[in-house]
N, CA, C and O of each residue as an XYZ file, in Angstrom:
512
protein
N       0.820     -1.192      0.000
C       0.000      0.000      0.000
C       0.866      1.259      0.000
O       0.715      2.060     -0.922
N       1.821      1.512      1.025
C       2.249      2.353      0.529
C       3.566      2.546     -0.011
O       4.452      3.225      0.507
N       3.642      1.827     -1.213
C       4.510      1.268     -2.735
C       3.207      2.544     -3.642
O       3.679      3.558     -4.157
N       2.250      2.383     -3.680
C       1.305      2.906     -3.979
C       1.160      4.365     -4.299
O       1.140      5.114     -5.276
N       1.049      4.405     -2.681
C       1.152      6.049     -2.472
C       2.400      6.576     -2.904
O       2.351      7.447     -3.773
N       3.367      6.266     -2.526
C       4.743      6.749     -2.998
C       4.667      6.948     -4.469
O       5.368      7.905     -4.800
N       4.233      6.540     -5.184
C       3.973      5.951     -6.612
C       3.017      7.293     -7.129
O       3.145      8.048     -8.093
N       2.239      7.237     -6.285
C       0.949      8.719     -6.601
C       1.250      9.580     -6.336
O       0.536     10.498     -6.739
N       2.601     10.016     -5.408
C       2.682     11.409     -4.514
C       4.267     11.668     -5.588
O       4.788     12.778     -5.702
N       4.752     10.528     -6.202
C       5.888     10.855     -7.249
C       5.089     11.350     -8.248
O       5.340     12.493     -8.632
N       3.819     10.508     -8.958
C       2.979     10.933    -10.127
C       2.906     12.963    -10.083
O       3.090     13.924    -10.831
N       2.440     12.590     -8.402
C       2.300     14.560     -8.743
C       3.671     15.367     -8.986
O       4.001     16.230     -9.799
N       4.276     14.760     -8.006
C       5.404     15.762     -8.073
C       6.413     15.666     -9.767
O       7.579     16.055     -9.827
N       5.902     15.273    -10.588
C       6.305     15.187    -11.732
C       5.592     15.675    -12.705
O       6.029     16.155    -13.751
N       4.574     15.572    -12.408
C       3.502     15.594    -13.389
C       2.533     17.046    -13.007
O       2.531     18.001    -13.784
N       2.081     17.050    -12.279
C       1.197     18.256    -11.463
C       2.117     19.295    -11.189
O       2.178     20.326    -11.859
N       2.850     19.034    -10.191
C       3.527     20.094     -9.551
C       5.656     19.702     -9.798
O       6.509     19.306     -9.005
N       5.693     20.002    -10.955
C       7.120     19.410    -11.203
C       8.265     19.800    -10.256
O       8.209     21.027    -10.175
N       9.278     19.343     -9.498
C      10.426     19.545     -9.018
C      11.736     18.431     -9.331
O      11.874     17.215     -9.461
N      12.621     19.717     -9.361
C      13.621     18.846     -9.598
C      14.163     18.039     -8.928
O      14.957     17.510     -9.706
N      14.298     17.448     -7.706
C      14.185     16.396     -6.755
C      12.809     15.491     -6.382
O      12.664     15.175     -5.201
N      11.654     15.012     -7.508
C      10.971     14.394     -7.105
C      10.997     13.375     -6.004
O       9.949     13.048     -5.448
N      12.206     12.840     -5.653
C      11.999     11.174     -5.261
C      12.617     12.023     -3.802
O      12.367     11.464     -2.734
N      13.366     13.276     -3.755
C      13.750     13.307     -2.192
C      12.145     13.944     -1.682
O      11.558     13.542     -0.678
N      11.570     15.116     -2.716
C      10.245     15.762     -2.301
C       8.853     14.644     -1.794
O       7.915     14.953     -1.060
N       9.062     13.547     -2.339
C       8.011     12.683     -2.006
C       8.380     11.702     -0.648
O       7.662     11.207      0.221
N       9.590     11.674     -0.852
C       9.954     10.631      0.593
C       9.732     11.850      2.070
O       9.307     11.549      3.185
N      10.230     13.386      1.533
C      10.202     14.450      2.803
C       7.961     14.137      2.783
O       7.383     13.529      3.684
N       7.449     14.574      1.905
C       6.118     14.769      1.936
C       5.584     13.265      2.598
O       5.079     13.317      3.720
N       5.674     12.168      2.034
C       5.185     10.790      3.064
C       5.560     10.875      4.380
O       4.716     10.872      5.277
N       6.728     10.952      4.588
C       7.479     11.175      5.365
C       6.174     11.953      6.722
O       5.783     11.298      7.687
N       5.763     13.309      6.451
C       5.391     14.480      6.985
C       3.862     13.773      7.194
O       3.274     13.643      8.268
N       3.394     13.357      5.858
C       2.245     12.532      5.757
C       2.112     11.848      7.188
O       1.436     12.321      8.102
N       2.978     10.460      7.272
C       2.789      9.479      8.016
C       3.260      9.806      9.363
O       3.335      8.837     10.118
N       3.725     11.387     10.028
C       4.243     11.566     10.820
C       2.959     12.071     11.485
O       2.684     11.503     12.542
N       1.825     13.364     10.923
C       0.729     13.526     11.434
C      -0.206     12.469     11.858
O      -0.874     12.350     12.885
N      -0.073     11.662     10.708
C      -0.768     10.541     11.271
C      -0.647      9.750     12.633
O      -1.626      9.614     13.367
N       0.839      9.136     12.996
C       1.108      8.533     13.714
C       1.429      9.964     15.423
O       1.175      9.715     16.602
N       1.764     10.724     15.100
C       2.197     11.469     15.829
C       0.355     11.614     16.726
O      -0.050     11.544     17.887
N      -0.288     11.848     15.321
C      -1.986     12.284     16.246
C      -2.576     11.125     17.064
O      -3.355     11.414     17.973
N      -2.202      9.534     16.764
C      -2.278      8.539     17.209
C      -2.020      8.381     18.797
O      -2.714      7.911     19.699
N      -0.453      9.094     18.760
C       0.725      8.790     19.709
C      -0.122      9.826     20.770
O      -0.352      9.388     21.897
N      -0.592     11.221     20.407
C      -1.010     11.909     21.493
C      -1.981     12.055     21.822
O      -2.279     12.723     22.812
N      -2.956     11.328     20.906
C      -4.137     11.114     21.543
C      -4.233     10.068     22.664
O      -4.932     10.403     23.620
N      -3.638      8.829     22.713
C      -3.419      8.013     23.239
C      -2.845      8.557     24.699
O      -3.335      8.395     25.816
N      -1.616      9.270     24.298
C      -1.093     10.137     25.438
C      -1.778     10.795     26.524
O      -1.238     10.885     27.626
N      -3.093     11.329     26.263
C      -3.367     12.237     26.616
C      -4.792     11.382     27.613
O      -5.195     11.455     28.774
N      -5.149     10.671     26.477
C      -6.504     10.090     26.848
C      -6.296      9.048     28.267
O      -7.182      8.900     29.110
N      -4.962      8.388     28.322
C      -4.814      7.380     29.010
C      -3.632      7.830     30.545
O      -3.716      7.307     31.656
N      -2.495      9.049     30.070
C      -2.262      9.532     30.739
C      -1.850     10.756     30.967
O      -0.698     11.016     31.313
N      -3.010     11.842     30.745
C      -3.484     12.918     30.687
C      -1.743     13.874     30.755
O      -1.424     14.759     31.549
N      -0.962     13.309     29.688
C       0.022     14.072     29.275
C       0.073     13.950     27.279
O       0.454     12.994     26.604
N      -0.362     15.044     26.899
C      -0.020     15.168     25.505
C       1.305     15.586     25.172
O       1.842     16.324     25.998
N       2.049     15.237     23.998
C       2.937     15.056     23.975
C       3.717     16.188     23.355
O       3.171     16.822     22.452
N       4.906     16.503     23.735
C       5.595     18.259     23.491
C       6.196     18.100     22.144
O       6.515     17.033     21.619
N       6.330     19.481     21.572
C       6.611     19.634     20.170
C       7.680     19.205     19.929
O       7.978     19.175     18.735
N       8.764     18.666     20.999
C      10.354     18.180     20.458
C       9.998     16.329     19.999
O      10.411     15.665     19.049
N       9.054     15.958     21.175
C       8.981     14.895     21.222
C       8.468     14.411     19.504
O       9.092     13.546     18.890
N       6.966     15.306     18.770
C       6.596     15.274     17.567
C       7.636     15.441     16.562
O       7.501     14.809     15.514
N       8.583     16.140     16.703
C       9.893     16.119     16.040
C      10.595     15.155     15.708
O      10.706     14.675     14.580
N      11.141     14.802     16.749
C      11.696     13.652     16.691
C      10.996     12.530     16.247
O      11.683     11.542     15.987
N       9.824     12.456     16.104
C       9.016     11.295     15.991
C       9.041     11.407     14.278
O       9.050     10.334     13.675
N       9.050     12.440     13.627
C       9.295     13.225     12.058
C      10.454     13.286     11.739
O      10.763     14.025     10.805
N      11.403     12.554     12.397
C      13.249     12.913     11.622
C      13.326     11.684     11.658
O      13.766     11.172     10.629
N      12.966     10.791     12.747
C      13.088      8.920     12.566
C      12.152      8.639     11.417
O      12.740      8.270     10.401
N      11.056      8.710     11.343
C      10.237      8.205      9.953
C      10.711      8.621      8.968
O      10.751      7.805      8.048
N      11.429     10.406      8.606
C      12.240     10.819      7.725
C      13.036      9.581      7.386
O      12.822      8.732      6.520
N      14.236      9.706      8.483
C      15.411      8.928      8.316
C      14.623      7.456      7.734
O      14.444      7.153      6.555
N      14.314      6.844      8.691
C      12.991      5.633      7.820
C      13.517      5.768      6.508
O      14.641      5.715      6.009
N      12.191      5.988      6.045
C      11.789      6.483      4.668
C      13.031      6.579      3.593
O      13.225      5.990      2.529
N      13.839      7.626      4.357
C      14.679      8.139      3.138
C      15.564      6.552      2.932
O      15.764      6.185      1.774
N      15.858      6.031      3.617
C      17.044      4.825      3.664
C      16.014      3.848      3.124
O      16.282      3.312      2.049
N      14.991      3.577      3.665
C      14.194      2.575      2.475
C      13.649      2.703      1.118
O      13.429      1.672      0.482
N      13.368      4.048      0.519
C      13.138      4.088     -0.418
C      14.059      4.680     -1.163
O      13.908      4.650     -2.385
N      14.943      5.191     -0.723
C      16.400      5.906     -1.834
C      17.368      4.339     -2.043
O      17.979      4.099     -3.084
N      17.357      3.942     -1.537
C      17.841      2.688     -1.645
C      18.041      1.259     -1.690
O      19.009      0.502     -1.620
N      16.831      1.153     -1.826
C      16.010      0.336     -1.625
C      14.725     -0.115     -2.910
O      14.720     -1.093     -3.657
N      14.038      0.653     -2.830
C      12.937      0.542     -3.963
C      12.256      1.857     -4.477
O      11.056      1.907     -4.746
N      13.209      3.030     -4.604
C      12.397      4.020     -5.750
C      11.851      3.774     -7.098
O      10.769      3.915     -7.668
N      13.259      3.269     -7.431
C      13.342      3.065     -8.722
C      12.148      1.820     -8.749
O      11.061      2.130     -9.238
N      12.282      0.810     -8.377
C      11.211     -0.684     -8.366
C      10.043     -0.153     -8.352
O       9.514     -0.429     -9.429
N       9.464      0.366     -7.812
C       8.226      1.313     -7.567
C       7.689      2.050     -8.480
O       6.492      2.054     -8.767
N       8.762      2.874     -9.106
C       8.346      4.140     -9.949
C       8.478      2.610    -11.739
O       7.598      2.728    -12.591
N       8.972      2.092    -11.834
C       9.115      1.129    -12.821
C       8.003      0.090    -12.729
O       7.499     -0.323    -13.774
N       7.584     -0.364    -11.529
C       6.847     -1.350    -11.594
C       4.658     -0.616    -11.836
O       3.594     -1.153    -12.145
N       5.149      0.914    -11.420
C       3.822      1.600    -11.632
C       2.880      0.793    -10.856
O       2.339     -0.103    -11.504
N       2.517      0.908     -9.483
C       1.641     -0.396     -8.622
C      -0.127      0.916     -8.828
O      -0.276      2.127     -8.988
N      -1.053     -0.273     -8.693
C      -2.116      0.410     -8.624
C      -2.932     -0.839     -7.598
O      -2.870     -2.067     -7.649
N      -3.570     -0.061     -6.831
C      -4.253     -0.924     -5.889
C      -5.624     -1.717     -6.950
O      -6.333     -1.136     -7.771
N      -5.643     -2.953     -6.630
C      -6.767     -3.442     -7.485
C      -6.643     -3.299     -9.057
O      -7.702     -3.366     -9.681
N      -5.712     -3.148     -9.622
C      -5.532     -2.907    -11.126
C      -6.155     -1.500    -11.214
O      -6.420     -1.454    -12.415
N      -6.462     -0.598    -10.814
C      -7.349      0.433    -11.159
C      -6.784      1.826    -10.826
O      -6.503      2.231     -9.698
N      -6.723      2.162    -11.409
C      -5.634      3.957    -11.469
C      -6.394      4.833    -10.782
O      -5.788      5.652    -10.091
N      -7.896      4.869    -10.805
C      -8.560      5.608    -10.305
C      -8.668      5.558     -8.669
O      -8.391      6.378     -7.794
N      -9.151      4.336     -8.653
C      -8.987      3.990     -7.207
C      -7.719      4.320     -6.640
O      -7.526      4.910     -5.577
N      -7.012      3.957     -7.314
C      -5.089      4.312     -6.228
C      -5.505      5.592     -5.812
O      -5.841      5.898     -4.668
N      -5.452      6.562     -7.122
C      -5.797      7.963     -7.017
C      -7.133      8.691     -5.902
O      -7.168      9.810     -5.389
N      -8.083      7.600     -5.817
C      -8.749      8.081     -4.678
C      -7.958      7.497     -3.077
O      -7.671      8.304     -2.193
N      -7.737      6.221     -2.962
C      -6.607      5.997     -1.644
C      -5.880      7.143     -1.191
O      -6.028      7.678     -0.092
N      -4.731      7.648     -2.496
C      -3.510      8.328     -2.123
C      -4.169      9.339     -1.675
O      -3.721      9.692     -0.583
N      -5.381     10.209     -2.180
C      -5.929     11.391     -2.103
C      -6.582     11.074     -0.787
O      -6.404     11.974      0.034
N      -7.306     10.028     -0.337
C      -8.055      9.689      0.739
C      -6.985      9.679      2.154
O      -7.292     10.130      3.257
N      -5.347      8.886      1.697
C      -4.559      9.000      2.887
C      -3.989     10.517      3.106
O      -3.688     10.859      4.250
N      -3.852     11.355      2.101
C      -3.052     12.374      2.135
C      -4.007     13.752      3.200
O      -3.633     14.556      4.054
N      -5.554     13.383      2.462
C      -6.343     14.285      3.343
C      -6.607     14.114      4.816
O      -6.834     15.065      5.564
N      -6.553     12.400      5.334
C      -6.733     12.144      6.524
C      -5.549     12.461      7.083
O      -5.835     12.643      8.266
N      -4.097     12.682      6.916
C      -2.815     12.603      7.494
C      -3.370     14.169      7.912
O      -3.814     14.598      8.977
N      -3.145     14.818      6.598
C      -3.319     16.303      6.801
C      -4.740     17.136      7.544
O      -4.736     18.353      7.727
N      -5.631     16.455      7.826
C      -6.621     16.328      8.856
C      -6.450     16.087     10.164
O      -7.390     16.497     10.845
N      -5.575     15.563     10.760
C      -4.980     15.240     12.136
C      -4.300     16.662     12.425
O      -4.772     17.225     13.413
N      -3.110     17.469     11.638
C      -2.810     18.634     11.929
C      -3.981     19.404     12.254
O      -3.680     20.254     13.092
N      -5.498     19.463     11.851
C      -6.122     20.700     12.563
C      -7.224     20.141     13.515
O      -7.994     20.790     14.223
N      -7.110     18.595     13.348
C      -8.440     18.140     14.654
C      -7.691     17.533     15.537
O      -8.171     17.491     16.670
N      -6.707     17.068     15.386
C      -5.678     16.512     16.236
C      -5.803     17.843     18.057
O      -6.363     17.571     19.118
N      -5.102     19.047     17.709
C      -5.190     20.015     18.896
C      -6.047     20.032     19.539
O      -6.036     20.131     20.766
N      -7.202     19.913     18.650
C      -8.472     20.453     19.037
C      -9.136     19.400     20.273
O      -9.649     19.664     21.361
N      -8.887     18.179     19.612
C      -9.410     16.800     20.352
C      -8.408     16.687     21.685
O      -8.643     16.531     22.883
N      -7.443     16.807     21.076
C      -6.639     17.268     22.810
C      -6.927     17.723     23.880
O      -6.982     17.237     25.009
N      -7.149     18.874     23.398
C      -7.411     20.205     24.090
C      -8.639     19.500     25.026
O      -8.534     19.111     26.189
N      -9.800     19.462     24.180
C     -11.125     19.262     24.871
C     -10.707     17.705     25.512
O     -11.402     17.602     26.523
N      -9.880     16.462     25.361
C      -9.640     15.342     26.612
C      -8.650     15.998     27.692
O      -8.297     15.282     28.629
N      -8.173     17.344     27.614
C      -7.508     17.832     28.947
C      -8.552     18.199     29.751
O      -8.825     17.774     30.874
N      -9.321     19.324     28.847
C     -10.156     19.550     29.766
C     -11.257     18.380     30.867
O     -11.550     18.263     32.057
N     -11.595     17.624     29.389
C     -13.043     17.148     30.305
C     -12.278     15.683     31.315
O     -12.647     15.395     32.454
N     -11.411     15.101     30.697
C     -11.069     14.214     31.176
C     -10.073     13.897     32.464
O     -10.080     13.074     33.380
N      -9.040     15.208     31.962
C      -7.577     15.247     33.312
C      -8.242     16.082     33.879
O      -7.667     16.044     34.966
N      -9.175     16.972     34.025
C      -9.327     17.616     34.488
C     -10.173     17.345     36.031
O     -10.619     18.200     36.795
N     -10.204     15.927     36.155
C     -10.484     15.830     37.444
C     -10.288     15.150     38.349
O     -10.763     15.434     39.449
């Protein structure tokens, strides 16, 4: 699956929005992707179970290891296999294209409900 996305988020950055480092711009962007994601995971959990959400160095760091991740598995590993082998979930281009678009909006959805949901389990929950 995400052979996939990598695959769709290179499609743009080549095709849509061209740069001359596609393959480092898509590993930094998944990268950032899968960091909101997991990061909103990590502090919700944090927060809900022991009413400490988690500080902006800690989210950092949690975004330079998946970086580092990322960059060492797919720069060396399987860019090239990926971008050659063209993967589509289910044989179907469209569908990939709704997934990648479906993971990219939920990652980037955690940056503005993520705080918010925090915020309100400090209040109602640590708060007593």
């Amino acid at each position: 699956m995400i052979s996939i996305i990598y695959y769709y988020y290179y499609l743009f950055y080549t095709r849509i929005l061209p740069d001359d480092q596609p393959h480092l711009t898509v590993v930094f962007t998944l990268s950032v992707s899968e960091s909101f994601l997991i990061n909103g995971i990590i502090n919700l959990i944090c927060t809900k179970f022991f009413c400490y959400p988690l500080n902006k160095w800690t989210m950092i760091g949690i975004l330079l290891l998946i970086l580092l991740m990322n960059y060492l598995y797919f720069n060396f590993n399987r860019r090239d296999v990926i971008v050659g082998n063209k993967p589509k979930l289910l044989g179907s281009h469209i569908l990939s294209i709704l997934i990648t678009l479906l993971f990219f909006l939920i990652t980037a959805s955690f940056m503005f409900w993520g705080p918010i949901y925090t915020q309100l389990l400090l209040n109602s929950h640590c708060s007593k």
